[in-house]
C-alpha positions in Angstrom: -9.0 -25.0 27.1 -7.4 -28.3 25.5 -4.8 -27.6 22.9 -6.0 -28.8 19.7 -3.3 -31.6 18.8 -3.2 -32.8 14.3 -1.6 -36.5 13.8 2.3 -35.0 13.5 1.7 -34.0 16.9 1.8 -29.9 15.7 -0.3 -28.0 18.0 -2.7 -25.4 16.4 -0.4 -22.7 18.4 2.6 -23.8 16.0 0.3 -23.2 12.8 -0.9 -20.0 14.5 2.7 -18.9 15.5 3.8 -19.8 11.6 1.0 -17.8 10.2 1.2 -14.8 12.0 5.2 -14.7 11.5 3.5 -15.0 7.8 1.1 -11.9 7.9 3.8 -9.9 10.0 6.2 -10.1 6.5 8.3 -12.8 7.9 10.5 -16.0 5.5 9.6 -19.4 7.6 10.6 -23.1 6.9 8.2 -26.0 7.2 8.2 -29.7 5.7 6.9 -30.6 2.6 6.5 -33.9 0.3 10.2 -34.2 0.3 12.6 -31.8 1.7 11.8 -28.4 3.7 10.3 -25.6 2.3 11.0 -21.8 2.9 8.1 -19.8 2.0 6.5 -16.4 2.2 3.2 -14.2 1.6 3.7 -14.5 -2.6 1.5 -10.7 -2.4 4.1 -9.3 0.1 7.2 -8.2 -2.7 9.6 -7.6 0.7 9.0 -10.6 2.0 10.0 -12.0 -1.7 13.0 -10.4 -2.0 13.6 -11.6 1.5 13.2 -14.9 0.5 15.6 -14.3 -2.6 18.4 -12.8 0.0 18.4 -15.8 2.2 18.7 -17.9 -0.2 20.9 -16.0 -2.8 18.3 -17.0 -5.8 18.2 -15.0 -9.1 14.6 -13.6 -9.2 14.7 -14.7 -13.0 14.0 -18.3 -11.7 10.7 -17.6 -10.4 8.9 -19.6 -7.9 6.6 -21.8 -7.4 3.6 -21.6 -5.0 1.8 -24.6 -3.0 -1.9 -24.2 -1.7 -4.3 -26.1 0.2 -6.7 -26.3 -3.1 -7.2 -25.4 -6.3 -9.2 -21.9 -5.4 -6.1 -20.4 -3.6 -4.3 -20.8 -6.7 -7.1 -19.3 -9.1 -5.9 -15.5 -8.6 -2.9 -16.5 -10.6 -3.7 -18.8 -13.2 -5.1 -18.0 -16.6 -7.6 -19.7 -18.2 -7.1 -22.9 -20.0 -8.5 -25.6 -21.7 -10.8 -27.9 -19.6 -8.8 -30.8 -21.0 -6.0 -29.3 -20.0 -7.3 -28.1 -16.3 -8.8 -31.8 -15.5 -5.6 -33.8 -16.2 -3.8 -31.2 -14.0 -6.5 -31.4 -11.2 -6.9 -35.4 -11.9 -2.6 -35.3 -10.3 -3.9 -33.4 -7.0 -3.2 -32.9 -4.5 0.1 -34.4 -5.1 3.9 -33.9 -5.9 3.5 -32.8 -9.1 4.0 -29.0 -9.8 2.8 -27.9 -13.0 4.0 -24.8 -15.0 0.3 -23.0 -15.8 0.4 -19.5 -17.9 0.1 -17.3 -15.5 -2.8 -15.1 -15.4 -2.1 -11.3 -16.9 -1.0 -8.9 -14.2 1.0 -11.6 -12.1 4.1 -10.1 -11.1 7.7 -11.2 -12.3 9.0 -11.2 -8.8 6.8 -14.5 -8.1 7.0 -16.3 -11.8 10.5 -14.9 -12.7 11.6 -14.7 -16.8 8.3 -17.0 -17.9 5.3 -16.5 -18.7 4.0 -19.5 -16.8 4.1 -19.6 -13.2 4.8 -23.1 -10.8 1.5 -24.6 -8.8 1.3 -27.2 -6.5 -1.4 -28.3 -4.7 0.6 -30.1 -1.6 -0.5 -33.7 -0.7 1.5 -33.0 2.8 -0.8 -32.1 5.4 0.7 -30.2 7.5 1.9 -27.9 4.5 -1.6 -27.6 3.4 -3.0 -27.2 7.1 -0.9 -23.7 7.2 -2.0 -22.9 3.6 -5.7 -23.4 4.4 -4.6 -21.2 8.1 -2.7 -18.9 6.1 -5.8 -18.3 4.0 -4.1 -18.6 0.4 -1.3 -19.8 -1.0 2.0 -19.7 -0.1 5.8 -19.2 -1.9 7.5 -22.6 -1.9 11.1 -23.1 -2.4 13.5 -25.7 -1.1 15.2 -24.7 1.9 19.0 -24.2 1.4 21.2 -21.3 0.0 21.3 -21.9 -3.5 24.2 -24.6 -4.5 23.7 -26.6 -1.1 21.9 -29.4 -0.5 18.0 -28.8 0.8 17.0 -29.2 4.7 15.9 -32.7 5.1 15.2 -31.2 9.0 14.4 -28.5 11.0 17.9 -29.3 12.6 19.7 -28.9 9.2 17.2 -25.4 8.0 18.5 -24.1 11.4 22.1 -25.1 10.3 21.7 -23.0 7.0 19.8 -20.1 8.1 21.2 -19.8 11.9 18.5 -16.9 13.4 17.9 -15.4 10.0 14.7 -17.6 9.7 11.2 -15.7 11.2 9.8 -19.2 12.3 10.2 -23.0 11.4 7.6 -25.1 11.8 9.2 -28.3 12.7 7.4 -31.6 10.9 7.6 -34.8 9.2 9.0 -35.0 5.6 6.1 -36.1 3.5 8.2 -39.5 2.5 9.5 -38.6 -1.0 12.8 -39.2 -2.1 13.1 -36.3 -4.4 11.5 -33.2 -5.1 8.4 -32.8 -6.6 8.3 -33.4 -10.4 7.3 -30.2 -12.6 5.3 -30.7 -15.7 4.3 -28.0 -18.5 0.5 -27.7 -18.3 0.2 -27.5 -22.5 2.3 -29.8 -23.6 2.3 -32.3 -20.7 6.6 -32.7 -20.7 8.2 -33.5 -17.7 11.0 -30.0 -17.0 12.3 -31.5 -13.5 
């Protein structure tokens, strides 16, 4: 059987291999709109904490999570205003991450000390190839012990992390020059 080859040249295996390292618990790196991402099973709390080790993050921050679509994000997210819900879904997918309130019984480990928590839907294919593999979304955070600069590589994730990693997909950068901008869902204010 032919291996099933996507326009970076990733093989379905590498997806496969990513999500399975995914399901088993495991922190992996991949590229995103700008930098490389780490990211995790948002549901799987030791993986989280994981996640918060390796990259010596207060869980206060919270995180934000990128997905494929809208629906992965929808276990989450409380309900809004239309008005509000169209100009956020108008921006994706995109590099905007938007701070949504997040829907009652989301835990603190994923949206930290607010009430809102960060969504994404990625406009990098390859990130929302393993989200739509993955079958939901996924934890996103830049990919560098806090205070250094973020993985522009799989090179440089390797660099930070040396064998602490459970998989990096390897990929191009989505072609931004900084990271994605985060906007507050009500009041429409730029935070980053």
């Amino acid at each position: 059987m032919d291996t099933v080859v996507d326009s970076f040249g990733m093989s379905s295996d590498q997806i496969n291999e990513a999500v399975h390292a995914l399901m088993q618990g495991g922190v992996i790196a991949y590229p995103t709109e700008a930098v490389y991402g780490l990211g995790c099973d948002p549901a799987n709390y030791q993986a989280v904490q994981e996640l918060l080790k390796l990259k010596q993050r207060s869980q206060a921050k919270g995180f934000i999570l990128i997905a494929a679509d809208f629906a992965q994000l929808t276990p989450y997210l409380a309900e809004i205003e239309n008005s509000l819900k169209e100009r956020v879904l108008a921006s994706w997918p995109g590099p905007i991450t938007w701070l949504w309130p997040a829907k009652s019984g989301v835990s603190d480990w994923l949206r930290g000390e607010h009430a809102t928590i960060a969504v994404r839907v990625t406009g990098h294919s390859l990130a929302a190839q393993l989200c739509r593999a993955f079958g939901g979304a996924l934890v996103s955070t830049s990919a560098n012990v806090s205070g250094n600069l973020p993985a522009q590589n799989a090179e440089q994730v390797r660099a930070q992390f040396q064998d602490q990693l459970d998989y990096v997909l390897e990929g191009e950068l989505g072609g931004l020059v900084k990271p994605s901008q985060i906007r507050d869902v009500v009041s429409g204010s730029i935070v980053r």
